[in-house]
N, C-alpha and C positions, 0 to 999 in steps of 0.2 A: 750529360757527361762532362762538359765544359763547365757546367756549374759545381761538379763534382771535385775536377780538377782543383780550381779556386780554393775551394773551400780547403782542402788538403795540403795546398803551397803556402796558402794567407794562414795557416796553423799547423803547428807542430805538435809531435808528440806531447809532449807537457800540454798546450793549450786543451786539445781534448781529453788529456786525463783530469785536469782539475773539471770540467764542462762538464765528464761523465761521474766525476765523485760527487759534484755541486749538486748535479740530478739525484742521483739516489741518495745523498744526504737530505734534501730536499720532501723528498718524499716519504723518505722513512720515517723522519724529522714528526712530518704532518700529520703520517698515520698514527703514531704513538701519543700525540696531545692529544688529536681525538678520541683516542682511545682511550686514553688517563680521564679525557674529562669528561666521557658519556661515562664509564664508571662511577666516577663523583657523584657526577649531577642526579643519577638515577638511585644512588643509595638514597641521596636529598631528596627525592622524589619518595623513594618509599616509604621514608621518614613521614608524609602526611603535605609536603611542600607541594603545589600545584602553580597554576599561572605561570608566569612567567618561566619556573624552571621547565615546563612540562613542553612549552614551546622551544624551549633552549634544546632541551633530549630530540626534539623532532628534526630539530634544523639539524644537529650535526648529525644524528642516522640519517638525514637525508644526503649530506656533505659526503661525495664520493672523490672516485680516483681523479675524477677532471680535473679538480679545482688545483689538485696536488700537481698534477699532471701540467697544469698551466701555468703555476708559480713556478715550479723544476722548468721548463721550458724557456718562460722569458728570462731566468735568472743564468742559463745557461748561455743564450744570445747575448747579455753583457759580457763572457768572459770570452767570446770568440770573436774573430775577424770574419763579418758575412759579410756575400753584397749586399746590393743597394736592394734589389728586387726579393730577394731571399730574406734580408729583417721587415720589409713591408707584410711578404705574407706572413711572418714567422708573428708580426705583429696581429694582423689580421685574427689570426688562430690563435692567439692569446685572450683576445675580445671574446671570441664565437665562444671558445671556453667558461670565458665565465659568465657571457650573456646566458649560456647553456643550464651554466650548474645556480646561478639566481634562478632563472626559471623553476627547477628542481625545488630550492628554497620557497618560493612564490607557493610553487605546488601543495608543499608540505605546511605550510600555513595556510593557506586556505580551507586544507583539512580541518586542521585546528582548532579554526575559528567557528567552520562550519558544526562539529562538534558538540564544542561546545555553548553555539547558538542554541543549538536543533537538537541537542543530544540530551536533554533533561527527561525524565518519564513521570515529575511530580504529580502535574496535575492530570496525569491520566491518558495523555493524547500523544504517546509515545508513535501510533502509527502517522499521524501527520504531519511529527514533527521528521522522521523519517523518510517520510515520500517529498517534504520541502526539501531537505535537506542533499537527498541523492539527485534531485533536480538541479539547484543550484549548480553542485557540486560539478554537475556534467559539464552545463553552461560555460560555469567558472575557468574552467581547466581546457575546453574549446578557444575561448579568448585568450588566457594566459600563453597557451603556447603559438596562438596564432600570432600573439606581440611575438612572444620568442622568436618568432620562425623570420618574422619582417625585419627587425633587427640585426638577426646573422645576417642578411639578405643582405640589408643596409651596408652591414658592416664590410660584407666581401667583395662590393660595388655594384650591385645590380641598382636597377632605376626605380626604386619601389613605388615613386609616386604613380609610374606610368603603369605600373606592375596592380597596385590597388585599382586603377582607373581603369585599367581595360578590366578585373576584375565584377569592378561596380557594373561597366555596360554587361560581362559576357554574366551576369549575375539576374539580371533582369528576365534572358529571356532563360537559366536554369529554374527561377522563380516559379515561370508560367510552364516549366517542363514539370515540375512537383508539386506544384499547387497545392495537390491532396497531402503530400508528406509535412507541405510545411503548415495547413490546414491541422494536421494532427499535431506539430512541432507545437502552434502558439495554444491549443486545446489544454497541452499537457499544462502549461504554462497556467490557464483558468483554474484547470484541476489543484495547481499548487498552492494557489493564492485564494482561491475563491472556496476550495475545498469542502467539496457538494458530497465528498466521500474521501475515507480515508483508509491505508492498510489496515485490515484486521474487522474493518466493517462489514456486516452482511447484507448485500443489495440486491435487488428485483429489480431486473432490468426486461422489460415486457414481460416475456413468461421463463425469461433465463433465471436461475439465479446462484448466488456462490460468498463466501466468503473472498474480497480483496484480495492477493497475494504482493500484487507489484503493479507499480506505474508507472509508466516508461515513457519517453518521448514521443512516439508513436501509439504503441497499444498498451491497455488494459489490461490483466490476467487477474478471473477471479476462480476461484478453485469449489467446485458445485457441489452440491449433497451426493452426488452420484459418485466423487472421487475426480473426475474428469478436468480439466484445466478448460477455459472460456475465454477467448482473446475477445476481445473490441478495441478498435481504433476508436483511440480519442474524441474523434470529431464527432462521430457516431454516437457514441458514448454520451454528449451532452448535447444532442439533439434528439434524445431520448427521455422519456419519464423516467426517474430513479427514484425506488422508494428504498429507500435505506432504516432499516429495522435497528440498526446496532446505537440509533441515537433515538428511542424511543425513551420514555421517561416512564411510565405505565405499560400496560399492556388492556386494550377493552377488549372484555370478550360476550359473547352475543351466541345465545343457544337456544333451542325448542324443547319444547314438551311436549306431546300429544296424551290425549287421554282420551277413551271412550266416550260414544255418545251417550251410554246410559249411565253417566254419570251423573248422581243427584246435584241437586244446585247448592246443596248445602257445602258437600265434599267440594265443587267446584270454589265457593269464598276461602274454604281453608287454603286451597292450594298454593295461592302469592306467598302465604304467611309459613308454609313449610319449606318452598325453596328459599327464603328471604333468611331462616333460620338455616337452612344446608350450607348458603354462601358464607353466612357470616361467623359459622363456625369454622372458616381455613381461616390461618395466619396469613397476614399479607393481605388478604383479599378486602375490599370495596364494595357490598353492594350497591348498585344504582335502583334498580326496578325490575318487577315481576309485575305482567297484566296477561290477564285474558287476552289473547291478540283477535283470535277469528274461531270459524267456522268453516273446519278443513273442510274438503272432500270423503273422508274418514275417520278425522278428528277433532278435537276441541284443542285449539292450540295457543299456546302460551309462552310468550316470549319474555327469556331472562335478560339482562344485561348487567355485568360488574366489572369490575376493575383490578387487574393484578398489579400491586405497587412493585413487580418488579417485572420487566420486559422480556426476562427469560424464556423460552420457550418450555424449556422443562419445570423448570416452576408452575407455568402456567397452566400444561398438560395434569401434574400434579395434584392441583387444587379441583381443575375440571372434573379427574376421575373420583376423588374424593367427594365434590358435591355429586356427582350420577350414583353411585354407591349408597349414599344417604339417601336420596330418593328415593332408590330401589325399598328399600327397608321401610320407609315414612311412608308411601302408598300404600305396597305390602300392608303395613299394619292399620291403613284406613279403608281397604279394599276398592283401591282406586287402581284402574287397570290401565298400564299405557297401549295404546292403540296401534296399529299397524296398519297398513293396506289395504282394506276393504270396498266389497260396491258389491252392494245390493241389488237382484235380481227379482221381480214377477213374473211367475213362472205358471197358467193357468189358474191363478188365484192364490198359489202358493208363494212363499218365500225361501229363498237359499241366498246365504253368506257368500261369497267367494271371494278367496284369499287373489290380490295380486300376482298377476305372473302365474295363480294355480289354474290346474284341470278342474280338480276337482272341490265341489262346494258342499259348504257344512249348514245342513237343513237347521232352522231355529227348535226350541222345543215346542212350538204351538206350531209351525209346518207338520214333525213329525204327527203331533196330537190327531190334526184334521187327516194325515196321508193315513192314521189306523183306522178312522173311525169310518 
């Protein structure tokens, strides 16, 4: 109340009329340039102009009421009569001001920068250039305004030094309180830089698996064939095998044949040379090799293997079903039978077929011959 007084004896009518026009001349003053020149600058911008102006539009969208608000202020304290204590704080609050609204500035360039570091999608790696980018970005803006914060601090007279040093000790043992959090904190950090996977990739994680969605300073989120969303902690996350499918270059694919056992041996040399012709009629596809492999339990088995020059999955399904189709027809037409499930039974001298998983079994035609005779 006594500082109240003062201030109303030590100024007259006049003195706060000019102090209170100074201010809103001031401000109104500040809002209209910026306003006139984010205008400007942004028709020059859509013009085709980038760099430097595109930083210039960001900084003053980012330039708020403070800055206005702290020029009007101290410019009013030059036309008044304050005290001693009252221009110290009035000081003070002029600092914190525009320590406050740099900050803001700092903020809004960093973006920027980050941007258009990390913000290109030429050569294709648009998801890690993303998942760096929103890391940094975190980082970035935890330090910047942690300066911010010690500087007003600074400025308003606190003892920062002793302020960061109890800090530092009472830090050590928050350390040993989250261990695990900040176990995930420096993970994500591996994940950024070392980038063993990245948004938009499809990984197998044990028997989890999911397309990528987000990586985050602690967890993982990859979003499953099922629909469902899949968290993992960082730390976990690379203390795991990751096989990551989305950076395959080919795709090798590896399949059976079976065919009966009275299959002549002559039918049996054709066979490599029919699938070899099946594969090598897809586009895209590689074959490698078709061999006789073994000597099933029920069949003669023959193992394929080729190559899909594109990693696709649906491509690859694609070409699959198109070689089994040709098959189908290419046997068909050599009377080559594919084989299923069988096992053979002696039965008083006789013989009977039976189907896998069946009851009932299918006598041969020299069983039935001997059961009429």
């Amino acid at each position: 109340m006594n500082l109240f007084k003062q201030l109303l004896n030590d100024n007259g009518p006049q003195e706060w009329t000019i102090a209170l026009l100074a201010i809103a001349t001031c401000m109104l003053g500040l809002h209209t340039v910026r306003r006139l020149a984010l205008e400007r600058l942004r028709k020059r911008l859509s013009a085709g102009n980038d760099g430097p102006i595109a930083l210039l539009v960001d900084l003053l969208a980012a330039t708020r009421v403070l800055l206005a608000a702290a020029i009007a202020l101290y410019i009013a304290t030059q036309l008044l009569e304050l005290p001693a204590s009252f221009d110290k704080a009035i000081d003070r609050a002029f600092v914190a001001l525009l320590v406050l609204q740099a900050g803001m500035w700092a903020n809004r360039g960093l973006d920027f920068f980050l941007k258009r570091r990390f913000g290109g999608s030429e050569s294709g790696d648009e998801g890690a250039r993303e998942m760096t980018r929103s890391l940094l970005s975190f980082i970035g803006r935890v330090v910047l305004w942690a300066v911010v914060l010690l500087l007003i601090l600074d400025n308003m007279g606190f003892n920062v030094t002793a302020l960061v040093a109890s800090l530092g000790i009472g830090g050590v043992a928050v350390a040993l309180a989250v261990q695990n959090i900040l176990g995930d904190l420096f993970a994500s950090l591996s994940i950024a830089i070392d980038k063993p996977f990245v948004i938009g990739d499809f990984i197998i994680v044990d028997d989890l698996m999911g397309t990528v969605e987000h990586v985050g300073l602690k967890t993982t989120r990859i979003r499953s064939l099922g629909g469902e969303q899949i968290v993992f902690s960082n730390n976990d996350l690379l203390g795991s095998r990751i096989r990551n499918y989305k950076r395959m270059q080919e795709r090798r694919a590896v399949f059976a044949v079976g065919v009966t056992y009275d299959t002549r041996a002559a039918q049996l040399e054709e066979i490599p040379g029919v699938i070899r012709e099946a594969v090598e009629a897809q586009p895209g596809v590689r074959f490698d090799r078709a061999h006789f492999k073994a000597f099933g339990p029920s069949s003669l088995d023959f193992e394929v293997v080729y190559y899909v020059e594109e990693p696709d999955i649906v491509r690859y399904m694609d070409a699959q079903q198109a070689i089994n189709l040709r098959l189908v027809r290419e046997f068909a037409a050599r009377g080559i039978q594919f084989a299923f499930p069988t096992r053979t039974l002696h039965l008083n001298g006789g013989v009977r077929l039976l189907r896998e998983g069946g009851d009932e079994g299918l006598e041969t035609p020299a069983a039935r011959a001997r059961k009429a005779a």
